[in-house]
C-alpha atoms as an extended CHARMM CRD file, in Angstrom:
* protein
*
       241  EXT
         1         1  UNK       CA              0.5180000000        3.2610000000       -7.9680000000  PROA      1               0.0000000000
         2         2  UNK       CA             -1.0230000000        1.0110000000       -5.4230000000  PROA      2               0.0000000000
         3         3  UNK       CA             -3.2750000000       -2.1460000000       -6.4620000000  PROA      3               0.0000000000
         4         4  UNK       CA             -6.3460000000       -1.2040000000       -6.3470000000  PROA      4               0.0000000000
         5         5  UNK       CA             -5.9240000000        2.7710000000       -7.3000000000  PROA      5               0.0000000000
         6         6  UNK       CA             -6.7700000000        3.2520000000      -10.3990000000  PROA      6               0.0000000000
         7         7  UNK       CA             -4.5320000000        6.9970000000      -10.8230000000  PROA      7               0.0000000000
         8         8  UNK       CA             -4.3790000000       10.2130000000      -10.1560000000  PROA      8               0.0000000000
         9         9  UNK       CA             -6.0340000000       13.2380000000      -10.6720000000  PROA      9               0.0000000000
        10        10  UNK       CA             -4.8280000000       16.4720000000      -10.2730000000  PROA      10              0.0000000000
        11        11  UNK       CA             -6.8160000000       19.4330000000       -9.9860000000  PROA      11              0.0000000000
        12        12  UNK       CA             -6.4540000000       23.1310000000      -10.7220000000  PROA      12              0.0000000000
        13        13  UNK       CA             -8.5930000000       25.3060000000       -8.6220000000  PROA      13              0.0000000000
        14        14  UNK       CA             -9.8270000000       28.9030000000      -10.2720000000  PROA      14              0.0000000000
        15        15  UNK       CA            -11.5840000000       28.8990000000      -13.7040000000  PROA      15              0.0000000000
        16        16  UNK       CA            -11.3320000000       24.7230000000      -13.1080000000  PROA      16              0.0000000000
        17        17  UNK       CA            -13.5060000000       23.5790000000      -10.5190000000  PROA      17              0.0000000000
        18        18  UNK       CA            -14.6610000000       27.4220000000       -9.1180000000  PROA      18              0.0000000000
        19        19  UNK       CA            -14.9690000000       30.3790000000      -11.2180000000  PROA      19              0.0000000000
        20        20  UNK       CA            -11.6190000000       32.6270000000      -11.1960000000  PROA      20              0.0000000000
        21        21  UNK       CA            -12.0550000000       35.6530000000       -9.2360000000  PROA      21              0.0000000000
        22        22  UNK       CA             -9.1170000000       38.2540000000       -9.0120000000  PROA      22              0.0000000000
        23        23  UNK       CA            -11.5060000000       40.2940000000       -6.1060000000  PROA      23              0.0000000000
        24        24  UNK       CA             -9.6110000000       38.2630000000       -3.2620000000  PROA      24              0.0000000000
        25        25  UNK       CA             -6.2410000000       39.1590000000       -4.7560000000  PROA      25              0.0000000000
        26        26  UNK       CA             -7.1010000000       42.7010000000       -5.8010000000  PROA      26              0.0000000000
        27        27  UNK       CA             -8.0250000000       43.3110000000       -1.7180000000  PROA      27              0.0000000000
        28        28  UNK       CA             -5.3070000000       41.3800000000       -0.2570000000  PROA      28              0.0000000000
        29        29  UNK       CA             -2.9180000000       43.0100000000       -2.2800000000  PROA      29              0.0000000000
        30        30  UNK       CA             -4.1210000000       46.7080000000       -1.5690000000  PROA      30              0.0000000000
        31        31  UNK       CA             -4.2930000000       45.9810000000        2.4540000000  PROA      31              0.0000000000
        32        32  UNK       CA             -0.7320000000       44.4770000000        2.0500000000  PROA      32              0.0000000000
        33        33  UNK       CA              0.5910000000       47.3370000000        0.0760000000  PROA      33              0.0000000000
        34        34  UNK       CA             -1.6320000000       50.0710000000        1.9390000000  PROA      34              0.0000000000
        35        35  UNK       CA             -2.8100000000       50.6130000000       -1.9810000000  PROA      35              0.0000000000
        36        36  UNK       CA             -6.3370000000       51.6600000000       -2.6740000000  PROA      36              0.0000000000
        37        37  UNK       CA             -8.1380000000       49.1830000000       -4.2850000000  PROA      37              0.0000000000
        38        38  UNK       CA             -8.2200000000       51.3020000000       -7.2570000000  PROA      38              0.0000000000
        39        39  UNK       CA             -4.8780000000       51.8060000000       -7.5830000000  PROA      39              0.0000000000
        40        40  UNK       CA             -3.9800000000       48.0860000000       -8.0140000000  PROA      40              0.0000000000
        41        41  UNK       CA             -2.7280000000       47.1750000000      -11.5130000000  PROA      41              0.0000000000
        42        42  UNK       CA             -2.0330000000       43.9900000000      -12.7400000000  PROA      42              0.0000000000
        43        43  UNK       CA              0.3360000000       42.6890000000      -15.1390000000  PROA      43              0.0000000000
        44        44  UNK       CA             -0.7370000000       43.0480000000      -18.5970000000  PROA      44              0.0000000000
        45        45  UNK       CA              0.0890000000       39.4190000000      -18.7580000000  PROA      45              0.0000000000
        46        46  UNK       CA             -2.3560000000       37.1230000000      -17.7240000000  PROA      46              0.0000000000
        47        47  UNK       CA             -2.4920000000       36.1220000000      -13.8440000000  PROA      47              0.0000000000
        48        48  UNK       CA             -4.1950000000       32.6320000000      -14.2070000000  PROA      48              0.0000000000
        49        49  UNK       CA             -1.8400000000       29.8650000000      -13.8830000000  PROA      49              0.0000000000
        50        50  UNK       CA              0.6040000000       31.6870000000      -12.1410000000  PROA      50              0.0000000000
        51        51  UNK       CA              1.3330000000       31.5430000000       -8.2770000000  PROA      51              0.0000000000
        52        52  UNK       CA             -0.0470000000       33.9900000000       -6.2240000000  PROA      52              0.0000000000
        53        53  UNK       CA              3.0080000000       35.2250000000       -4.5760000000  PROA      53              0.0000000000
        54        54  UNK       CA              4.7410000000       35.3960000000       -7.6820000000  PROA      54              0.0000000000
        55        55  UNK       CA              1.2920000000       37.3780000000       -8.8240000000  PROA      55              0.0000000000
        56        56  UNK       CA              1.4600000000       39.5170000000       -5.6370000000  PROA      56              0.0000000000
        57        57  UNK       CA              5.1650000000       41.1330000000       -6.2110000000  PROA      57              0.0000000000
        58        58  UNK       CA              4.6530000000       41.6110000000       -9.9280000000  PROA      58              0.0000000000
        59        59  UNK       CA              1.0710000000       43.6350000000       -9.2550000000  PROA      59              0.0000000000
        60        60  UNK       CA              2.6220000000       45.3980000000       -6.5870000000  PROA      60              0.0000000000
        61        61  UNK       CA              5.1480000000       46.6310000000       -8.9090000000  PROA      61              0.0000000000
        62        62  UNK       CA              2.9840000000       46.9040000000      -11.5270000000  PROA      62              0.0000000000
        63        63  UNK       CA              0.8900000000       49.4190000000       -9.0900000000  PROA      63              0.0000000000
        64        64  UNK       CA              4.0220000000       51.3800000000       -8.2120000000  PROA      64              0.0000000000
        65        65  UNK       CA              5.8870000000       49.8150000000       -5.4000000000  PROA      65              0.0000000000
        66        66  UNK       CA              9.5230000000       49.8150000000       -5.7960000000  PROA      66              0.0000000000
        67        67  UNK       CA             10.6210000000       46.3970000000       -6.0300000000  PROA      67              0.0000000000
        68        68  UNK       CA             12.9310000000       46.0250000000       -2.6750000000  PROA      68              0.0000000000
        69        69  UNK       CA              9.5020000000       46.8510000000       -1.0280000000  PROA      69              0.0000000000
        70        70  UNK       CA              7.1000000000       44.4170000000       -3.1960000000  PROA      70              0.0000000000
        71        71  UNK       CA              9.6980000000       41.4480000000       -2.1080000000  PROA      71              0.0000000000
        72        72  UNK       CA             10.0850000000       42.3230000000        1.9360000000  PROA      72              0.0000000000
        73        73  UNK       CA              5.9550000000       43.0080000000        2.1870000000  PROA      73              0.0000000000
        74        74  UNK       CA              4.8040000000       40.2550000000        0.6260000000  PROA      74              0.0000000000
        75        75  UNK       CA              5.4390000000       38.0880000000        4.1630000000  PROA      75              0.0000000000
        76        76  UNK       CA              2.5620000000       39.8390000000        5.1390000000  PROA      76              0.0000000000
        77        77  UNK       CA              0.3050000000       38.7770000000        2.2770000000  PROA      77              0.0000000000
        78        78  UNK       CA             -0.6480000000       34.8970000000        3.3950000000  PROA      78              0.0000000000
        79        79  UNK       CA             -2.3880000000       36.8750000000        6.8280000000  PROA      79              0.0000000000
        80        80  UNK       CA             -3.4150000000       39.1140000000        4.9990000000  PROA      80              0.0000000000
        81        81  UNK       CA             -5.7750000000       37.0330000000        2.0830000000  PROA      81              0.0000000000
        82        82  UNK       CA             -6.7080000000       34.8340000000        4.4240000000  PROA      82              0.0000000000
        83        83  UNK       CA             -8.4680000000       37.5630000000        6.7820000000  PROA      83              0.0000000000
        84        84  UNK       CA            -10.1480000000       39.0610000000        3.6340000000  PROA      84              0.0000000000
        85        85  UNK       CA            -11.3230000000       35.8040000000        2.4010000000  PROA      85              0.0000000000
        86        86  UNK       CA            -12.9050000000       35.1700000000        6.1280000000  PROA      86              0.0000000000
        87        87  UNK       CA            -14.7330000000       38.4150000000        6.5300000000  PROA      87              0.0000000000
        88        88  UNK       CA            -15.6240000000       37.3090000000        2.2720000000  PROA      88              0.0000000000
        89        89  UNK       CA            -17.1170000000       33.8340000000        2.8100000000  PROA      89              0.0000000000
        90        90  UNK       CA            -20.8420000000       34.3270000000        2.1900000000  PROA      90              0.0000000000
        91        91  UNK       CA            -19.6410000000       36.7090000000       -0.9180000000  PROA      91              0.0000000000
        92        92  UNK       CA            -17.5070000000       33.5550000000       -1.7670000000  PROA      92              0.0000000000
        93        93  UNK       CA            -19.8490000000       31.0370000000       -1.7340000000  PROA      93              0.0000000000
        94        94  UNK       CA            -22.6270000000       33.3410000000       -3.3780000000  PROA      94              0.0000000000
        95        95  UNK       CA            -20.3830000000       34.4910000000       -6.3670000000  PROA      95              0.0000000000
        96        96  UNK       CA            -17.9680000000       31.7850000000       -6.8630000000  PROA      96              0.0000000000
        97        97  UNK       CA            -20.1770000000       28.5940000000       -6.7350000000  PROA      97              0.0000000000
        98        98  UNK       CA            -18.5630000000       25.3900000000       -7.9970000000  PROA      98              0.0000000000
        99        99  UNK       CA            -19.1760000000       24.9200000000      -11.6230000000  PROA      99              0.0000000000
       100       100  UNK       CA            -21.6900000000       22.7900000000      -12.8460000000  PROA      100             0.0000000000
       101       101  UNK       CA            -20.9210000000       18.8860000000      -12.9030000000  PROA      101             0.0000000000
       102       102  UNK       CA            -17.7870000000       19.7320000000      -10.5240000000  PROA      102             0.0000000000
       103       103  UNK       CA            -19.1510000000       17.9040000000       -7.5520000000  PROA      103             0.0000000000
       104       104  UNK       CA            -20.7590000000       15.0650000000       -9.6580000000  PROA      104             0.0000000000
       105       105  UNK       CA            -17.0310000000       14.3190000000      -11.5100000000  PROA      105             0.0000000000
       106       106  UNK       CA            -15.3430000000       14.4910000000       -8.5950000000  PROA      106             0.0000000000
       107       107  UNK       CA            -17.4290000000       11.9470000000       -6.8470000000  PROA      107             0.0000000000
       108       108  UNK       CA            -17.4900000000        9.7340000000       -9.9950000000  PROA      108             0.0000000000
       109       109  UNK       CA            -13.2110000000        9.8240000000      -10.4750000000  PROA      109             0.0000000000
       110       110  UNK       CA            -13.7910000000        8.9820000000       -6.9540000000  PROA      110             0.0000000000
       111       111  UNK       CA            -16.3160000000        5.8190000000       -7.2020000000  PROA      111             0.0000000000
       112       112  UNK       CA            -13.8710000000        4.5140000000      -10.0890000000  PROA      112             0.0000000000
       113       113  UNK       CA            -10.7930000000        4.2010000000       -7.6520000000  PROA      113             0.0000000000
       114       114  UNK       CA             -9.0680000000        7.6710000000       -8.7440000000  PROA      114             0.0000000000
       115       115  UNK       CA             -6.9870000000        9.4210000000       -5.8880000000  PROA      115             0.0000000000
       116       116  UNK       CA             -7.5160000000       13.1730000000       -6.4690000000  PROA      116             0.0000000000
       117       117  UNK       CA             -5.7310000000       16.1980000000       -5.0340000000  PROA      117             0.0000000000
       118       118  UNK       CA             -4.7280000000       19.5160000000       -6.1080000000  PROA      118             0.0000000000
       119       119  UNK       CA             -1.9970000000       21.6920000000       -8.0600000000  PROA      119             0.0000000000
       120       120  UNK       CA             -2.4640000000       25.4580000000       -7.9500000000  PROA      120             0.0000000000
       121       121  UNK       CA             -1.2760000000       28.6360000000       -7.2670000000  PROA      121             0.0000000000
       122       122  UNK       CA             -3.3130000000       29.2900000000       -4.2910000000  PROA      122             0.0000000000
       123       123  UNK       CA             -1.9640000000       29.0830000000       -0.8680000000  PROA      123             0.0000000000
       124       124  UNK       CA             -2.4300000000       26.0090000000        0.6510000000  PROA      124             0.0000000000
       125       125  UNK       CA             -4.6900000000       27.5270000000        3.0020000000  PROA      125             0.0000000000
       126       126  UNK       CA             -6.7410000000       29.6430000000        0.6290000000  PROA      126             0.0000000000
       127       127  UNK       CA             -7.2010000000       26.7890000000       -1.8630000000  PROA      127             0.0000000000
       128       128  UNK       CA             -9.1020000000       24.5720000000        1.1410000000  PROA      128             0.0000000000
       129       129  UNK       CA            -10.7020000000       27.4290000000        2.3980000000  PROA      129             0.0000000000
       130       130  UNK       CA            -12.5330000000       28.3100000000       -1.3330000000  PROA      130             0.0000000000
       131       131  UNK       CA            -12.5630000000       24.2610000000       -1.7240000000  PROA      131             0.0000000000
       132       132  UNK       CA            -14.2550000000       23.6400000000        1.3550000000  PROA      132             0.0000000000
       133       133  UNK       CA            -16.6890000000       26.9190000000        1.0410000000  PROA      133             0.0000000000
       134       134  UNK       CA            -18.1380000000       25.5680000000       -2.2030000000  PROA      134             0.0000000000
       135       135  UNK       CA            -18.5560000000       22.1200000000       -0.6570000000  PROA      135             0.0000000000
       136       136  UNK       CA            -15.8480000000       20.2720000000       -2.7420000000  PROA      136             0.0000000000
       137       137  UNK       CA            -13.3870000000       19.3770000000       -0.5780000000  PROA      137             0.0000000000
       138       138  UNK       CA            -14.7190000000       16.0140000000        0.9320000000  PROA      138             0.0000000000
       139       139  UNK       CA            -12.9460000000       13.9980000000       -1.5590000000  PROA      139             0.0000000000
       140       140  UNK       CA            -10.0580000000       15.5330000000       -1.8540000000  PROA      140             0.0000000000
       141       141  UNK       CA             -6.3490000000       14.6930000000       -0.5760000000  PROA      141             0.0000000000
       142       142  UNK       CA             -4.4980000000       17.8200000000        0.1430000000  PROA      142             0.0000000000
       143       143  UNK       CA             -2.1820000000       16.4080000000        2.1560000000  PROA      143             0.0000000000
       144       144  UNK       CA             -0.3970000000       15.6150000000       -1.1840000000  PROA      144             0.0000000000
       145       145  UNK       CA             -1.2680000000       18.5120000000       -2.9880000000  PROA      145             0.0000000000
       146       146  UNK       CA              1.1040000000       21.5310000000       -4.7320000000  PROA      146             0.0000000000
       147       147  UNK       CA             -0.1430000000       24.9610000000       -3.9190000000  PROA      147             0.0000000000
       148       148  UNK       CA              1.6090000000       28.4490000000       -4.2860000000  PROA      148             0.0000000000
       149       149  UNK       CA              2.8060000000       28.3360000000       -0.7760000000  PROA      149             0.0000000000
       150       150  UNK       CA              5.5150000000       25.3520000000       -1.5180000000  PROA      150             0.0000000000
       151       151  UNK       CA              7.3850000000       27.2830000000       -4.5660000000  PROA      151             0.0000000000
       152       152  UNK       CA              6.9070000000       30.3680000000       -6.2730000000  PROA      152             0.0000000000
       153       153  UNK       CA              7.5760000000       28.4340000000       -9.3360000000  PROA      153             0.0000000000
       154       154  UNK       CA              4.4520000000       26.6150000000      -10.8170000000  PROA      154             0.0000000000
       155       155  UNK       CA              6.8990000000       24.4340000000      -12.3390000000  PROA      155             0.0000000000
       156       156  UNK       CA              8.1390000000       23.3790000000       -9.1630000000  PROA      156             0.0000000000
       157       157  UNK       CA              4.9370000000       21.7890000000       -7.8660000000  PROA      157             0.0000000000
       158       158  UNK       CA              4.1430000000       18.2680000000       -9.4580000000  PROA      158             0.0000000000
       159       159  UNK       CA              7.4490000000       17.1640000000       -7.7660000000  PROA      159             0.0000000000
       160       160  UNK       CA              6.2430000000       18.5380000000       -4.4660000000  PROA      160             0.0000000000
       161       161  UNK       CA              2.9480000000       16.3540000000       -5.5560000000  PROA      161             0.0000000000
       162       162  UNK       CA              5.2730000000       13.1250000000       -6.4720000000  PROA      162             0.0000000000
       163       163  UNK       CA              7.4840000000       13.8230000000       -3.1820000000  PROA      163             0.0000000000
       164       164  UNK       CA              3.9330000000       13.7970000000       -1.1010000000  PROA      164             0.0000000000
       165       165  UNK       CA              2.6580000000       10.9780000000       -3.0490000000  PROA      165             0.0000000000
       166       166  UNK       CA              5.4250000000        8.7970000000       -2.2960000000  PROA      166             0.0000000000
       167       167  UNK       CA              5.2170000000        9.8250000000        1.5400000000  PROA      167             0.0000000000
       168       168  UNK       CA              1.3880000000        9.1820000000        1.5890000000  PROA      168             0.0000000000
       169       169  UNK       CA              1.3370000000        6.0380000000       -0.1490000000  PROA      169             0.0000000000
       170       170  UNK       CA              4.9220000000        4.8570000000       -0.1010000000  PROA      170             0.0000000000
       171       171  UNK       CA              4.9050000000        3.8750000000       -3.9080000000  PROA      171             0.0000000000
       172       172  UNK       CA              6.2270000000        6.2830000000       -6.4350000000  PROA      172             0.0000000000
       173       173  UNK       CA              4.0330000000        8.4820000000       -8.7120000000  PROA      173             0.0000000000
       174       174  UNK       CA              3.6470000000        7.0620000000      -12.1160000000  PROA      174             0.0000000000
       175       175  UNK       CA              3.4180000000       10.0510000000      -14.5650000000  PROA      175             0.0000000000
       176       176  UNK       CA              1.4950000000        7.8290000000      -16.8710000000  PROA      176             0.0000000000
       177       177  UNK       CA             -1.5030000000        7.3920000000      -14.5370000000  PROA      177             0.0000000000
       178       178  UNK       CA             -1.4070000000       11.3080000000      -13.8800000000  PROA      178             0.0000000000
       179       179  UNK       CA             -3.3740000000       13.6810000000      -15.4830000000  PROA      179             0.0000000000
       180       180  UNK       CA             -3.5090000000       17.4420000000      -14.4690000000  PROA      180             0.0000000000
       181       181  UNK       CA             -7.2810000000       18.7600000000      -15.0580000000  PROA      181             0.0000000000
       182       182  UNK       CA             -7.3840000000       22.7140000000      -15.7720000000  PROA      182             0.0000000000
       183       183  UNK       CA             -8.2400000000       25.2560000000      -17.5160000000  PROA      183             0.0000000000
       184       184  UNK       CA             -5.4350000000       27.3000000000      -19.1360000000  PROA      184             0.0000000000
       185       185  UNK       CA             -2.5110000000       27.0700000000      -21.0630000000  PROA      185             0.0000000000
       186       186  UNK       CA              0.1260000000       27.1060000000      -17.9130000000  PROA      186             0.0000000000
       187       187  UNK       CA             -1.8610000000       23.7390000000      -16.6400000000  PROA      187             0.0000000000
       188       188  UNK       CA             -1.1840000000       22.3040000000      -20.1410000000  PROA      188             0.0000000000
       189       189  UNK       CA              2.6450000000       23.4780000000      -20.1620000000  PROA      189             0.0000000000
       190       190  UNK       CA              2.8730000000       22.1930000000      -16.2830000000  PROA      190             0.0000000000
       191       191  UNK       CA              1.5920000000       18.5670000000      -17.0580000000  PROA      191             0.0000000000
       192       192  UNK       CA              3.9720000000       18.4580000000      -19.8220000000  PROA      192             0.0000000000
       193       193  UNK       CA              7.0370000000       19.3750000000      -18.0290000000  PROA      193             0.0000000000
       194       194  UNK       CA              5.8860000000       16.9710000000      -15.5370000000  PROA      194             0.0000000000
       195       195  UNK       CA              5.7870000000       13.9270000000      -18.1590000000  PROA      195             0.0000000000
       196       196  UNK       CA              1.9990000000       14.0820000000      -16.7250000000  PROA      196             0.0000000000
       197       197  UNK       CA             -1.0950000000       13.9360000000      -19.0920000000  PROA      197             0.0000000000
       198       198  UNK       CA             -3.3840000000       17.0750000000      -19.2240000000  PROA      198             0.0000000000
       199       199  UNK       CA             -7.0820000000       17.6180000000      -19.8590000000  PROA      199             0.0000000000
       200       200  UNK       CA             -8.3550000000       21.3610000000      -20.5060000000  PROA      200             0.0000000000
       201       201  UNK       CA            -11.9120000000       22.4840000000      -19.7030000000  PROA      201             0.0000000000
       202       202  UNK       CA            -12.9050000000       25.8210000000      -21.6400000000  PROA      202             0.0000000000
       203       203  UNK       CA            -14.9000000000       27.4030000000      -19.1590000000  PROA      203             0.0000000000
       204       204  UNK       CA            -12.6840000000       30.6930000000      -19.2420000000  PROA      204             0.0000000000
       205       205  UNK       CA            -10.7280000000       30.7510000000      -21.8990000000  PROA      205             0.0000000000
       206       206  UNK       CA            -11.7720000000       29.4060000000      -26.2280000000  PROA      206             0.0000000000
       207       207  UNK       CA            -10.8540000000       26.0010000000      -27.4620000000  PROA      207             0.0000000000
       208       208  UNK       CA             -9.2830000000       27.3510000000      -30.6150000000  PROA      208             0.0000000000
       209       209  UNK       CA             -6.3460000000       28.9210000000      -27.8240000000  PROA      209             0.0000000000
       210       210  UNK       CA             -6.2210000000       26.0730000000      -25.6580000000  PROA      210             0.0000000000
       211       211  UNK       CA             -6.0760000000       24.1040000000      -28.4980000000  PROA      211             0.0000000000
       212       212  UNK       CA             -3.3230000000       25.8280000000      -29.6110000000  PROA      212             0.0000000000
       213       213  UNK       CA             -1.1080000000       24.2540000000      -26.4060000000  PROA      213             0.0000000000
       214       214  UNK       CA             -1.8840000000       20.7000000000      -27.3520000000  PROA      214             0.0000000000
       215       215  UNK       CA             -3.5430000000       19.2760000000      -24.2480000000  PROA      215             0.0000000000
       216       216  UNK       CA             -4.1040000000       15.5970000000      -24.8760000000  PROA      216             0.0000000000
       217       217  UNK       CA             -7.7890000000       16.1220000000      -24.0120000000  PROA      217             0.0000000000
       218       218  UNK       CA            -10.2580000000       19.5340000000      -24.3980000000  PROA      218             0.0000000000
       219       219  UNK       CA            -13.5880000000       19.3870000000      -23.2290000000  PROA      219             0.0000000000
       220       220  UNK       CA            -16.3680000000       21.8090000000      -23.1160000000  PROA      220             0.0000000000
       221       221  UNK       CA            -17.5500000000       21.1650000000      -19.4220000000  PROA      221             0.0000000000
       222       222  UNK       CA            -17.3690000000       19.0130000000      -16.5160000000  PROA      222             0.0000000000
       223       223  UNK       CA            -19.7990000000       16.2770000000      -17.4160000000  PROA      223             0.0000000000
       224       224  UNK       CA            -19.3530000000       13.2200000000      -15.0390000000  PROA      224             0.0000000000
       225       225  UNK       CA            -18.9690000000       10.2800000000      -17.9020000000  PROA      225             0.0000000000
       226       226  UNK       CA            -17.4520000000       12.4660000000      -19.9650000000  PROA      226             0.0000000000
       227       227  UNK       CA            -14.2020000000       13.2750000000      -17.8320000000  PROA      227             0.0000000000
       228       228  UNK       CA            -14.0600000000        9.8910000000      -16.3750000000  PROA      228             0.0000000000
       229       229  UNK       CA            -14.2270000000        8.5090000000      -20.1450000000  PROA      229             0.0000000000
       230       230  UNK       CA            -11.6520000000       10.6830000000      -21.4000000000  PROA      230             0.0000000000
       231       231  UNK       CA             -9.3140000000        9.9620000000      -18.1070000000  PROA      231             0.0000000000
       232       232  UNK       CA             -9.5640000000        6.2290000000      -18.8630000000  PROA      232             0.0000000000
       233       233  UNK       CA             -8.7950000000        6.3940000000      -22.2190000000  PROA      233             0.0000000000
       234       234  UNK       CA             -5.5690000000        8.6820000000      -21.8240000000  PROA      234             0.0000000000
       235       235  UNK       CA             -4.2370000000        6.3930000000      -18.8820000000  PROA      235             0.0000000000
       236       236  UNK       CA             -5.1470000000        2.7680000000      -21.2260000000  PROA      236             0.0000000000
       237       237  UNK       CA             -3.2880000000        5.2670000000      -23.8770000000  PROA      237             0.0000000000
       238       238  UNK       CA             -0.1140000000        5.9320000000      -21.7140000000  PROA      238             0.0000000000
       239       239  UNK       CA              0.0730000000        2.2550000000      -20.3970000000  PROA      239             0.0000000000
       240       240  UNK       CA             -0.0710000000        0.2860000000      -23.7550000000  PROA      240             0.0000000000
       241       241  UNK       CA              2.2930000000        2.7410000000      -25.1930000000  PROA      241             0.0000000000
């Protein structure tokens, strides 16, 4: 990591920094489909922390599209989302406001040196357009971010991060001075496939099932001094070990 940067941060986007909101997928998926909204099931499985193509076939199945169909159609689903999320925006920023403190960490991981960017499921495109609707994209580095649109495989995406990191900065990513900040059990399993660290915030889901996953950090909120406190500690943690 270069002098002077103290790490990196990676981000998940719904239930982390915004509240997750299936609405945007539910429409999307029904205009791509020609599905009434109603109609739309999805799998019985949880959705967050998946990507949202991979999310897109299996509902469409799920709702009763054969599954030749779900795979040639869902080409039209990036158009698709991001025309409902543009006729959505004031519904976006009026029901999916950042979450409390998510602005105020963000710029303090920032003050302290911290390079920050993204990992999630979103398209590239939808996770800047939500980002930048809730005003908390400012500080953010997408250009080296992992979104659904790289890989339909979530596991696939800290090495598009690394890859981006190295072509951004020209030093390679050091795991140990990476931590993944989400909210579900998939960020957890992500960061550890990775060899990155992982804090959990339990905005969405209890702390007795995320602690079930082992993250190396759960907290209750985003509280500024809080996050930064327990990213410095996990990073002094990883380096001395």
């Amino acid at each position: 990591m270069q002098s002077g940067r103290a790490g990196l941060i990676v981000w998940d986007v719904d239930g982390t920094l915004i509240p997750a909101d299936l609405r945007w997928l539910r429409r999307s998926i029904s205009r791509t489909y020609q599905l009434p909204e109603n109609d739309i099931v999805f799998p019985s499985a949880r959705v967050h922390g998946y990507t949202d193509e991979s999310i897109v076939v299996d509902t469409a199945i799920c709702s009763g599209v054969d599954p030749v169909s779900a795979e040639e159609r869902v080409s039209r689903f990036p158009g698709v989302l991001m025309q409902v999320m543009d006729e959505g925006r004031e519904e976006l920023a009026r029901e999916q406001p950042a979450y409390s403190g998510a602005a105020e960490t963000i710029q303090a991981l920032h003050d302290a040196g911290f390079v920050q960017t993204v990992l999630t499921g979103n398209l590239k495109e939808a996770a800047e357009f939500k980002l930048d609707t809730v005003g908390l994209s400012g500080l953010l580095d997408f250009s080296i971010g992992g979104f659904g649109s790289d890989a339909r495989d979530r596991f696939s995406l800290p090495e598009v991060v690394a890859t981006r990191f190295n072509a951004r900065y020209g030093q390679a990513l050091d795991p140990g001075r990476t931590i993944i900040i989400g909210d579900a059990p998939n960020d957890i399993a992500c960061a550890r496939h990775a060899g990155f660290l992982s804090i959990v915030v339990a905005q969405r889901l209890g702390r007795e099932e995320l602690l079930a996953h082992k993250p190396d950090v759960l907290l209750n909120n985003l509280i500024p001094d809080q996050v930064l406190k327990a990213v410095r500690s996990l990073i002094g943690a990883s380096q001395s070990a």
